[in-house]
C-alpha positions as CSV (number, residue, x, y, z in Angstrom):
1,X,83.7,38.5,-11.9
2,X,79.8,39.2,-10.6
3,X,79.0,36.7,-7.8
4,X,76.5,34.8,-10.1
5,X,78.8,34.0,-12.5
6,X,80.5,30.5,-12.1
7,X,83.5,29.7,-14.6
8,X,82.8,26.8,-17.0
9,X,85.6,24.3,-14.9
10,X,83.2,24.1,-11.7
11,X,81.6,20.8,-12.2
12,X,79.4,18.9,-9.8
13,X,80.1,15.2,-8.9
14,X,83.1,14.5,-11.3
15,X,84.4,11.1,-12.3
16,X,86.3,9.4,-10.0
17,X,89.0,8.5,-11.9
18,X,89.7,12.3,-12.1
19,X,89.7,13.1,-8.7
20,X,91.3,10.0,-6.8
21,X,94.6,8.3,-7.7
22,X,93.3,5.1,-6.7
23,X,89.5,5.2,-7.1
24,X,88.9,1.8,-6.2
25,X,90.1,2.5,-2.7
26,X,89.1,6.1,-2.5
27,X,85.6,5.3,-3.6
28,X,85.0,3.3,-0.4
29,X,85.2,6.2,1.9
30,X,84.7,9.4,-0.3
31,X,82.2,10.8,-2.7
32,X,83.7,13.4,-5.2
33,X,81.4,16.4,-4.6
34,X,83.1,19.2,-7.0
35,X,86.1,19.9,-9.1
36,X,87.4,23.8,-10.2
37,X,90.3,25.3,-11.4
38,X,92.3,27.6,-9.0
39,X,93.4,29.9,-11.4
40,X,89.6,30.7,-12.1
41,X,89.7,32.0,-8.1
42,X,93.1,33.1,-7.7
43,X,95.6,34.9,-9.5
44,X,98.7,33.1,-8.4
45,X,97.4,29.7,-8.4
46,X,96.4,27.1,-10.6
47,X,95.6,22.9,-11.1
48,X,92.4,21.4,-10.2
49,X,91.7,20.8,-7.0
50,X,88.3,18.9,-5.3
51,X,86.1,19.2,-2.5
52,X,85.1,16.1,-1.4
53,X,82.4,14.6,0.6
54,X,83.0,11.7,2.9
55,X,81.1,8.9,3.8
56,X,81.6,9.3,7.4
57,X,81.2,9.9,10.3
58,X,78.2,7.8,10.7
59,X,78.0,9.7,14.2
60,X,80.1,12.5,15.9
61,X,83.2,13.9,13.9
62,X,85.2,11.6,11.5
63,X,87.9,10.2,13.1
64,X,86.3,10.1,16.3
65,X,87.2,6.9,17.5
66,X,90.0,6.0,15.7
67,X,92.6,8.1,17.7
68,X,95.3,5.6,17.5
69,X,95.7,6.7,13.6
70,X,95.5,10.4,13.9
71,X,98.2,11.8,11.9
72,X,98.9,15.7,12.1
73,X,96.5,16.3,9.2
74,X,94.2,14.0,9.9
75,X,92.4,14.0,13.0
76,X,88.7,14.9,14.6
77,X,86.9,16.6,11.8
78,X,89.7,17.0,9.7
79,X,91.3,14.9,6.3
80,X,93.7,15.9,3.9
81,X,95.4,14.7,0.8
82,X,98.5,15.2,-1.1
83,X,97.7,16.5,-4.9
84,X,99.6,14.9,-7.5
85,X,98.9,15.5,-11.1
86,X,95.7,17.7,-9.9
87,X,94.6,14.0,-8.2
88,X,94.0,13.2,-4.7
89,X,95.6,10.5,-2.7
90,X,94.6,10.2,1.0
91,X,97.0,11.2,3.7
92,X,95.5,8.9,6.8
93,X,95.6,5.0,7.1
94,X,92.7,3.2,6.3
95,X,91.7,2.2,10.3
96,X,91.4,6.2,10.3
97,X,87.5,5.4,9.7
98,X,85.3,3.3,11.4
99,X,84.4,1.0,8.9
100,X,87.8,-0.1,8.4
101,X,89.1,0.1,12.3
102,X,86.1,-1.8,13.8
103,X,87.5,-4.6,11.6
104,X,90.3,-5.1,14.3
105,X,88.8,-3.4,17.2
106,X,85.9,-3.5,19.8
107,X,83.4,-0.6,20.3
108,X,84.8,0.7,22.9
109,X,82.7,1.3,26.4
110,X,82.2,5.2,25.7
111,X,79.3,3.9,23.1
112,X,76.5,3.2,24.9
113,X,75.1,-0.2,26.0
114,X,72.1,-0.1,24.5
115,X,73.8,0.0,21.1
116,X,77.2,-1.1,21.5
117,X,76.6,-4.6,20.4
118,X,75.0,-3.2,17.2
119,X,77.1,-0.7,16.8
120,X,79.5,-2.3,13.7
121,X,76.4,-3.4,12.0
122,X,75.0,-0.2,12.1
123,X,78.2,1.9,10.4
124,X,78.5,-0.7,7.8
125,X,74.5,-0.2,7.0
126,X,75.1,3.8,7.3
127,X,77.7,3.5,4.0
128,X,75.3,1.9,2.2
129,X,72.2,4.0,2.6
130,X,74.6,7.2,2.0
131,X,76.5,5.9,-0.8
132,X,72.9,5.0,-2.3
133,X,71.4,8.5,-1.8
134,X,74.7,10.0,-3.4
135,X,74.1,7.6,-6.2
136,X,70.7,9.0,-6.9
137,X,71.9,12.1,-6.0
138,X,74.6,12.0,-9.1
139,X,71.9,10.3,-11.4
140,X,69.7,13.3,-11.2
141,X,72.1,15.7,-12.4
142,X,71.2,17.0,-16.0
143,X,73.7,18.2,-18.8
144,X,72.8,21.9,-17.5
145,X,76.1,22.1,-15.6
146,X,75.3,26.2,-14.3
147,X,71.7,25.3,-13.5
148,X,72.7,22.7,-11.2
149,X,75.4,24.8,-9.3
150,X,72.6,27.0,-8.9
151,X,70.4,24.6,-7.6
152,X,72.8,23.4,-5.2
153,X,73.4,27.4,-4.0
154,X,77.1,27.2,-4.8
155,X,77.7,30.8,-5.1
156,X,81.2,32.5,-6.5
157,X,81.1,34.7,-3.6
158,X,82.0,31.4,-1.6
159,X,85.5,30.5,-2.9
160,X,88.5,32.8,-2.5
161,X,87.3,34.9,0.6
162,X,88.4,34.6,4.2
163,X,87.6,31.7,6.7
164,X,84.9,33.2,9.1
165,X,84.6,31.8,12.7
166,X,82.3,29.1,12.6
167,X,81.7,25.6,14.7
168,X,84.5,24.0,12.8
169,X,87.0,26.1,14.9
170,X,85.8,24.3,18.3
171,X,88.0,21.1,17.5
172,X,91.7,20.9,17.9
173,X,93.9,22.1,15.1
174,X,96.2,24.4,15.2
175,X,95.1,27.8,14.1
176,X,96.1,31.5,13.0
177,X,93.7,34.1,14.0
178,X,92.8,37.4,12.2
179,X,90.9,40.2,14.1
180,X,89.4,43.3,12.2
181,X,87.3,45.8,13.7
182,X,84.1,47.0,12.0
183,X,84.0,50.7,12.1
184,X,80.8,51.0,11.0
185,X,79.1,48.8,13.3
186,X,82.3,48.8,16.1
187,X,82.0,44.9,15.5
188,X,84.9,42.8,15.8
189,X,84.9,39.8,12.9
190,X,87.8,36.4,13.2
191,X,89.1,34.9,10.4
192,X,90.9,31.3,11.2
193,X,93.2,30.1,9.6
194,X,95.2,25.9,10.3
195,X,98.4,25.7,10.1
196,X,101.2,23.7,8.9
197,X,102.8,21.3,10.3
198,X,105.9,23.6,10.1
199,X,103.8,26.8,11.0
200,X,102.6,28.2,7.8
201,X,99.3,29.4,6.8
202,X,97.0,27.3,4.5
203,X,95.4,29.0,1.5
204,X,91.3,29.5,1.9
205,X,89.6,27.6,-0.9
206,X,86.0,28.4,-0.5
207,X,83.1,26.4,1.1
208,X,80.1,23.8,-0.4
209,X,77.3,22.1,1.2
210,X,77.5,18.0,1.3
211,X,75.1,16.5,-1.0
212,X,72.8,15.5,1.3
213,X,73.3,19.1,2.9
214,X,74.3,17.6,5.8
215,X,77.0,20.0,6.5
216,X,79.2,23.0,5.3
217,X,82.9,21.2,4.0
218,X,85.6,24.0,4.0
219,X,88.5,23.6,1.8
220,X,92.2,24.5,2.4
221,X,95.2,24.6,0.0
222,X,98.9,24.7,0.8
223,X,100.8,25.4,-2.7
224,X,104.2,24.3,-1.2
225,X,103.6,20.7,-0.1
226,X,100.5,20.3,-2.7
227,X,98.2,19.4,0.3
228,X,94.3,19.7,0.1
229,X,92.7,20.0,3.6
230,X,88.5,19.5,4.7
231,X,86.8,20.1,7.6
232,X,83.3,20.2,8.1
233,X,80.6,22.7,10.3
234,X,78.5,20.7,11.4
235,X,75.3,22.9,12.2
């Protein structure tokens, strides 16, 4: 398939409901950012699955200061969620983000003084002002479905390759490394690749720019346990 040809299932903000098995909860933390079909990438996969765009971090990674409920999956810079029925369901607990864990905790002393006491105020102003710019953002979307991939420089070329290094690596996940020598340039290119909590590869998705183009959000499958995994290069 030529690299400016998109298949027909790639669809830019998709309804909620379709994404998110509980989109009343979801909704408060994520913005659906775009929905394909992996068969339309891969020839031994298939089911929807999403990229999604969260609200936070409001500064830092996500997850930063919410340690305490780091799971394996999710962690600094990373989420995931389990795929049922080609929907998403979240893997952490809700004090995994800020706006939910400052509820029951203080800013810690790490923040510093001069906006520690606003600090709370701050995150909770942060999810409004982003969840109001993806609003408009989803308003201004036209029928032309192709025209607005394009706009949005979502390229085929991005989805079914191999994981390059990138700034994502630099935070702590566990990782499988690939090494391949150039020979025409004598270059030596990384692919990275997280691992399972038992050990196993995830599958490469692809990569998409948040709507606000705030950073790359790279996409990992694992067929076996039906998990979706983000993380984000911040540049």
């Amino acid at each position: 398939m030529p690299n400016t040809v998109l298949p027909n299932a790639f669809r830019l903000a998709p309804p909620p409901e379709q994404v998110f098995i509980r989109p009343d909860f979801h909704t408060q933390y994520f913005h659906p950012l775009l929905s394909l079909e992996l068969s339309d990438i891969f020839n031994d996969l298939e089911g929807p699955i999403h990229f999604i765009d969260p609200i936070e971090p409001y500064d830092g990674y996500i997850g930063d200061y919410t340690k305490a409920f780091h799971t394996y999956y999710c962690r600094e810079n990373w989420i995931s969620f389990k795929i049922v029925d080609g929907r998403y369901e979240f893997e952490g607990a809700e004090e995994f983000f800020e706006k939910s864990y400052w509820k029951t905790h203080e800013v810690p002393d790490t923040i510093h003084e001069s906006v520690r006491d606003g600090w709370k105020e701050a995150v909770n102003d942060y999810y409004l002002k982003k969840s109001a710019k993806y609003d408009e953002w989803r308003a201004a979307l036209v029928e032309d479905m192709s025209a607005n991939l394009t706009k949005h420089e979502i390229k085929r070329d991005h989805f079914g390759g191999r994981p390059h290094e990138a700034n994502w690596i630099c935070t702590e996940f566990p990782l499988s490394i690939d090494k391949e020598d150039e020979k025409a340039s004598g270059a030596r290119k990384s692919f990275y690749y997280p691992l399972t909590e038992d050990g196993r590869r995830f599958r490469y998705i692809g990569f998409v720019e948040a709507f606000d183009w705030s950073c790359a959000i790279h996409l990992f499958y694992d067929p076996k346990e039906k998990r979706a995994l983000q993380t984000f290069d911040w540049t």
